[in-house]
N, C-alpha and C positions, 0 to 999 in steps of 0.2 A: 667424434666421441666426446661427452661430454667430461668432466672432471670427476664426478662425481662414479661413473663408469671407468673412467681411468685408475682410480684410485682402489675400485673393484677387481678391477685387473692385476692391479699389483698386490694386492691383497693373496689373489687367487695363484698369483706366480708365488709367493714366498712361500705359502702351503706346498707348493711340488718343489723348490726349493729346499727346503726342512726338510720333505720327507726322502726326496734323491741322495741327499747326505747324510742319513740315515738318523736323524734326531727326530722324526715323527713317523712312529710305526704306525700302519694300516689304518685309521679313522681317530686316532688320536690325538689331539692336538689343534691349535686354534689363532690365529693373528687376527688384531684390532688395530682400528685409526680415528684415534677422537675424530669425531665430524661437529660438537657444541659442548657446551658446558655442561648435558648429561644424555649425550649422544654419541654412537661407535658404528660405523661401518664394520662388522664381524663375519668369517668365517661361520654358517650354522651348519646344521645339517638338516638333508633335505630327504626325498624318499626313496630315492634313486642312491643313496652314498655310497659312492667308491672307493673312499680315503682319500686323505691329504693331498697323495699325489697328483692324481685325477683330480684337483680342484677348478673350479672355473668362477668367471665372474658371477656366476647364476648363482652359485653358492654363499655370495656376502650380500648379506641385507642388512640395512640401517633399526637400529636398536636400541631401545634407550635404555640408562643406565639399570635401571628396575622395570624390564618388560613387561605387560599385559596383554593377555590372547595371544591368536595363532600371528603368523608371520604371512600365510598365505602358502599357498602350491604345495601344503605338507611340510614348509618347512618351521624349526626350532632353532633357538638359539640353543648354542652348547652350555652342557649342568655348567660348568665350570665360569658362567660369564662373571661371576664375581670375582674371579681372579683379574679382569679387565678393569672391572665398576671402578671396583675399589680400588684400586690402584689410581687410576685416573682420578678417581675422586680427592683422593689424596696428596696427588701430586699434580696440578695443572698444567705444569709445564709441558709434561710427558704425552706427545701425540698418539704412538706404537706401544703393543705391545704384543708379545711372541709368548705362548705356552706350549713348550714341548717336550718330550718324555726323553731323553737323549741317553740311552745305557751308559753308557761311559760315564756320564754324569753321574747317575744316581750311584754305579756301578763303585765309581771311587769313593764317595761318600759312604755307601754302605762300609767298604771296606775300612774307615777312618783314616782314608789320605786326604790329604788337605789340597784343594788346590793352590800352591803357593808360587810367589812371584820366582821360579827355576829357570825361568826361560828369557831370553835375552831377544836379540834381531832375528831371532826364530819365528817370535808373533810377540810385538810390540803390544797392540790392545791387548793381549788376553796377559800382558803382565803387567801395563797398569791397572786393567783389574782385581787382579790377583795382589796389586803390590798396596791397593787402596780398601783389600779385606772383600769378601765375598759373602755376605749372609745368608746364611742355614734357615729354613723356615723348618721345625721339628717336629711338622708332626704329615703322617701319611696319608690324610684324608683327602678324599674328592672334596675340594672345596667348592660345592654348591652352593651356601648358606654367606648372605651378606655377613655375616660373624666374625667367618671365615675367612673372606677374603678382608677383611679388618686386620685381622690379626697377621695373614700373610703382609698387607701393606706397613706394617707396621717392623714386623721384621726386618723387610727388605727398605725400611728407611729410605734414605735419598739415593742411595746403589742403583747402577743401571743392569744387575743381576742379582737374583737370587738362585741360590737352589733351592728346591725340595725334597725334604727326606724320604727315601722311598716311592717319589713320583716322578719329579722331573724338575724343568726348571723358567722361570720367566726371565725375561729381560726387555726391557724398556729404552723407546730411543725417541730423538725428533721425527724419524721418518723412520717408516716401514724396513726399509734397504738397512737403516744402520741398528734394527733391533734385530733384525735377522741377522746380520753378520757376527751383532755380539756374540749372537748365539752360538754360529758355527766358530767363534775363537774361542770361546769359552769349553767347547765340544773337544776341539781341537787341545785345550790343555790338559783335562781333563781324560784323554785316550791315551797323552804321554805319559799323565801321571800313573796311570794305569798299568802302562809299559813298562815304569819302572818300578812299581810295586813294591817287593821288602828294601830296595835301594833306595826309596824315597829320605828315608829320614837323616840318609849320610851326605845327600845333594843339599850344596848352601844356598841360600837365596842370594839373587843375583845382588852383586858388591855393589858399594854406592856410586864407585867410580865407573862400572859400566853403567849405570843406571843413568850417569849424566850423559853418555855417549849416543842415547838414545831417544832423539826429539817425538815430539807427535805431527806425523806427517799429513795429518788434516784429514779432514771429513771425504775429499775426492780422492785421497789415497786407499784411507782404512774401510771404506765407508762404498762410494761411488765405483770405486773401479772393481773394489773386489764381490759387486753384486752383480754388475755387467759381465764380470765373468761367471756365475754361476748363472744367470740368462743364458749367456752363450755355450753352458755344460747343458743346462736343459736342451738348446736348442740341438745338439749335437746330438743328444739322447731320444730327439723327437717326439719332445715333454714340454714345450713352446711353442703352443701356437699363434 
């Protein structure tokens, strides 16, 4: 298998990923991986589309940042690729990037709970991200329009998340595995916040002195191990092939 197919594969697993964990409902939703300086291997959609879950490698084709014409076999790149371009364009660094609709997210947003850093060795990442500010992008539009995704890039600054008001949310990583994960920790605090609902505002943010008790246990901890294991929930679920 070549790399370029391998990297279509893992593409194709973090789409059934997202959506087995319930952050990308029925055909919505979309992961990228820079491949050049205005090039992404993308999730599109094809003529056969099943949803997220049911993704396959057949599903990502190479895309340039401002596509022209068809793709081939029926398929399109999704309205929303500008939320990828542009981002990528913006920030080079950034290989991944993950667009999903995750309720709980928008869900506490709507409600004006803030995800804030509450949570300690419960989930490390999703409280340093929580503890380094989470940016709101304000407005509900399908961002189809390079404008668009301007103005989301711009929001979400040098953050490896944003949300979206009333849509969902992106997050951005080196690799595929760690934009997906943000994701599902980000998911994951945001269903707690949820859970605690009119309690929120009486919960303190975690003290300074727990906050030192709490290293970052690396890229193969937060990163690596906890994507092998959502492989291995797929493969249990008979959602890995």
């Amino acid at each position: 298998m070549s790399e370029r197919d391998e990297d279509a594969l893992t593409i194709a697993l973090a789409c059934r990923v997202l959506a087995h964990q319930g952050l990308a409902e029925d055909v919505l939703g979309h992961v990228s991986l820079r491949t050049g300086p205005n090039t992404m291997l993308v999730r599109c959609r094809g003529p056969q589309e099943e949803g997220l879950l049911f993704s396959t490698a057949k599903d990502v084709r190479e895309v340039e940042f401002d596509p022209t014409g068809e793709l081939g076999d029926g398929y399109r790149p999704p309205n929303e690729l500008p939320i990828h371009a542009e981002v990528m364009r913006a920030r080079p660094e950034v290989r991944a990037v993950v667009h999903v609709h995750p309720p709980a997210v928008v869900a506490a947003d709507l409600a004006g709970l803030p995800l804030r850093p509450i949570i300690g060795a419960y989930n490390i990442p999703a409280l340093r991200m929580a503890e380094a500010g989470i940016p709101v992008f304000p407005r509900g539009a399908l961002i189809r329009r390079p404008e668009l995704g301007v103005e989301l890039a711009r929001a979400m600054g040098d953050a490896p998340v944003c949300v979206l008001r009333a849509h969902g949310l992106v997050t951005v990583g080196d690799t595929v595995a760690q934009a997906v994960v943000r994701a599902l920790n980000i998911d994951a605090l945001a269903r707690l916040t949820l859970r605690l609902g009119d309690a929120l505002p009486a919960v303190p943010d975690l003290p300074p002195e727990d906050l030192a008790e709490l290293p970052d246990l690396g890229g193969g901890f937060n990163d690596e191990q906890v994507w092998r294991h959502q492989l291995a929930r797929l493969r249990h679920a008979g959602l890995c092939k």
